[in-house]
C-alpha positions, 0 to 999 in steps of 0.5 A: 498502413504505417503509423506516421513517426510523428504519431508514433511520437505522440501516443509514446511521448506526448499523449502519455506525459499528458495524462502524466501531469493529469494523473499526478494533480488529482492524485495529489488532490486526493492525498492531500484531502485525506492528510486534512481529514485524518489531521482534522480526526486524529489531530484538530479534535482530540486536541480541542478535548484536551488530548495529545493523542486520540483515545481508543474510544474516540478510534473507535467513534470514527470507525463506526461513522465510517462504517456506516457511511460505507454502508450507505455508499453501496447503494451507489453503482459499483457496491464500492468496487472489489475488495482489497485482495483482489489486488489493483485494478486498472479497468474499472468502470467510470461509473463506479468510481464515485462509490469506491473514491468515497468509500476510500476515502471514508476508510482511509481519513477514520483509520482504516489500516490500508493505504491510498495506493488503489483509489489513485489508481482509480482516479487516474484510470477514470480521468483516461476513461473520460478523455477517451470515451471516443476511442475504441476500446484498446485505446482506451484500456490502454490509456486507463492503464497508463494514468492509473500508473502515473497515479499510484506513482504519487504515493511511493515518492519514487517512479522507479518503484511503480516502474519496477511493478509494471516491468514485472506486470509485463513480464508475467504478460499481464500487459502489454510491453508495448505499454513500458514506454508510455507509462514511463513516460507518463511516472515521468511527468507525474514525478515532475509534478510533485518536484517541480520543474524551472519556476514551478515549486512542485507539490513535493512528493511523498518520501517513504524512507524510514527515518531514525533508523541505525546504520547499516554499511557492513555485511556480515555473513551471519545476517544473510541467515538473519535476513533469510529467518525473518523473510521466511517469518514474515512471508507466512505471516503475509500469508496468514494475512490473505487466508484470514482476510479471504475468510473475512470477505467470504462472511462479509459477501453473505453479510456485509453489515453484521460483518464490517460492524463485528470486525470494527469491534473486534478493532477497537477492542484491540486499540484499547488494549494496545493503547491501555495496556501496552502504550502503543500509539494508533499509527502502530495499528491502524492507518497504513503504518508508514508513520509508525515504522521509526518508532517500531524500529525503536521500540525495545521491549519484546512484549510490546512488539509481539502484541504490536505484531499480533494485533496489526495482523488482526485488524489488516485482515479484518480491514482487507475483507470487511468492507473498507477499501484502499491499497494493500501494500503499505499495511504488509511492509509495516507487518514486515518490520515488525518481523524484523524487529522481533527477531532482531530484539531475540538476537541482541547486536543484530541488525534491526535496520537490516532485518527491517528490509528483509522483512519488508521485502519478504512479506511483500514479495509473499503477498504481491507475488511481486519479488523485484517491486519488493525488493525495491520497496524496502530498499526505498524504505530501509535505504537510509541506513546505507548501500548495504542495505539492497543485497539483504531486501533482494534476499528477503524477496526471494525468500518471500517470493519462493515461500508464495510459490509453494504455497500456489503450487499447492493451491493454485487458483490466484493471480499476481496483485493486480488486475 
């Protein structure tokens, strides 16, 4: 029996912008509960005690309260979902989604160096899971998907880029490409909701580009060998990123305690020393690294960035496998500046905000397995500096893509970011 075209339209088009406008007001929600909590952490109460900035030891309080209420949330059904490594997952359970929301946002408000990008989709994907618990399965598989991605679309400030990542996801038949229309659909509501639309403000979106950074508006040929350089540094460090963390869950699966406690003390440990020795600010190494990227762009001493970039990579491993929960992504482009920085202070008059791209692009092209989403990204990020940008973030994907490949060819046992 033929499907009427009036249902066609409403599971392509109206269905979809639903779940849309849904998805976006309880992504926004939580986004805004976790800025309130980490301003109130990292902001109201360092300067009640008289400090501009937390002091490491002060880190380090939060840091242990999170992980021992992360301890008390396993309890919960679900044990706080998967680990970050195992990428995005768009069918968890509605059961689970109390524990892994709370253990997300415990992570993410004490300075957990993750971003918020998979507890949206978890917010999303329980909502169609509740709507929908009448339907049969495939209905409902496909409505978790579909307001798991207009979630995670509230974050990057731009639909393209959770687009780019589903066309990608279709493309490696991970989904359906039936599924391409309606999760359009649905990043197209969603970005209505954070722009506004006739009398309605919008709740204003979350731009990711990086601001403060040096022009870039002339290729010169040698920067595609720049660019070629630091992709290739900064995909085997995304790589280093995901086998170090990978070792960190095996010992967190045996023992989950001693392990996250070890691994928050080896963090604090390293904040003090960034901070005392080194004056890097905590948005350099813990929380996501977003905020941190325009003074890291600027940053001239090539000690400070090495250690910076050293560090980060440290406590992103650590906080992937220990037990702390959030998004993966934003973390690994912030390590991909640093690559770009780096090499750019070792070759003086190249261009940082290039290599910045190719690095972002680069490192996470490597961990996601994701080229064309990564290359966006950083294009998104860098993009202020000019058009020229985008054929330096393409390179860098490929390179970053290309060194993925080897390394899977060699061991091949991992899937694409996702789930």
């Amino acid at each position: 029996m033929k499907t009427s075209p009036g249902k066609q339209l409403l599971s392509l088009l109206v269905m979809p912008a639903i779940f849309g406008v849904l998805a976006a007001l309880v992504a926004t929600a939580f986004l805004k509960l976790v800025e309130l909590g980490q301003e109130f952490l990292y902001g109201v109460i360092p300067h009640s005690l008289g400090f501009t900035e937390a002091p490491w030891w002060l880190a380090g309080i939060f840091l242990v309260l999170a992980g021992l209420l992360i301890v008390l949330i396993r309890k919960m059904p679900g044990h706080a979902g998967p680990s970050p490594l195992t990428g995005f997952h768009f069918d968890t359970p509605g059961g689970f989604a109390p524990a892994i929301l709370l253990t997300a946002f415990v992570s993410l408000i004490a300075g957990a160096s993750l971003g918020p990008e998979a507890p949206l989709i978890i917010l999303g994907t329980t909502l169609a899971y509740f709507i929908t618990r009448n339907k049969d399965g495939q209905s409902q598989k496909a409505a978790m998907f579909i307001a798991g991605a207009a979630a995670i679309g509230a974050v990057f400030g731009n639909p393209f880029i959770t687009a780019f990542m589903i066309l990608e996801f279709a493309a490696l038949g991970v989904v359906p490409y039936l599924l391409v229309i309606p999760v359009m659909t649905a990043l197209a509501a969603s970005y209505v909701v954070q722009i506004g639309i006739w009398n309605f403000p919008g709740f204003a979106g979350h731009p990711l580009a990086v601001h403060g950074i040096p022009d870039y508006t002339t290729i010169n040929p040698g920067d595609f060998l720049g660019a070629v350089l630091v992709a290739v540094i900064a995909g085997l460090i995304a790589l280093s990123t995901r086998a170090l963390g990978g070792r960190v869950q095996a010992f967190s699966d045996k023992q989950f305690a001693p392990t996250l406690f070890i691994s928050v003390a080896i963090i604090i440990a390293l904040v003090f020393v960034g901070q005392t020795f080194f004056g890097v600010e905590l948005n350099q190494l813990l929380f996501s690294g977003n905020s941190g990227m325009s003074g890291l762009i600027a940053e001239s001493s090539v000690v400070v960035v090495i250690f910076v970039l050293l560090a980060k990579t440290a406590i992103y491993s650590l906080t992937l496998g220990s037990g702390f929960r959030g998004g993966p992504i934003f973390p690994i482009t912030f390590l991909g500046v640093a690559v770009g920085v780096l090499v750019s202070l070792h070759f003086p008059g190249s261009p940082v905000s290039a290599f910045a791209a190719a690095g972002i692009a680069g490192a996470s092209a490597a961990f996601l397995k994701l080229p064309a989403t990564s290359a966006l990204l950083a294009a998104v990020l860098i993009g202020g500096a000019g058009e020229a940008i985008a054929p330096i973030a393409i390179t860098g994907a490929v390179v970053g893509f290309i060194i993925r490949a080897i390394a899977d060819a060699r061991a091949p046992h991992e899937t694409p970011a996702h789930s």
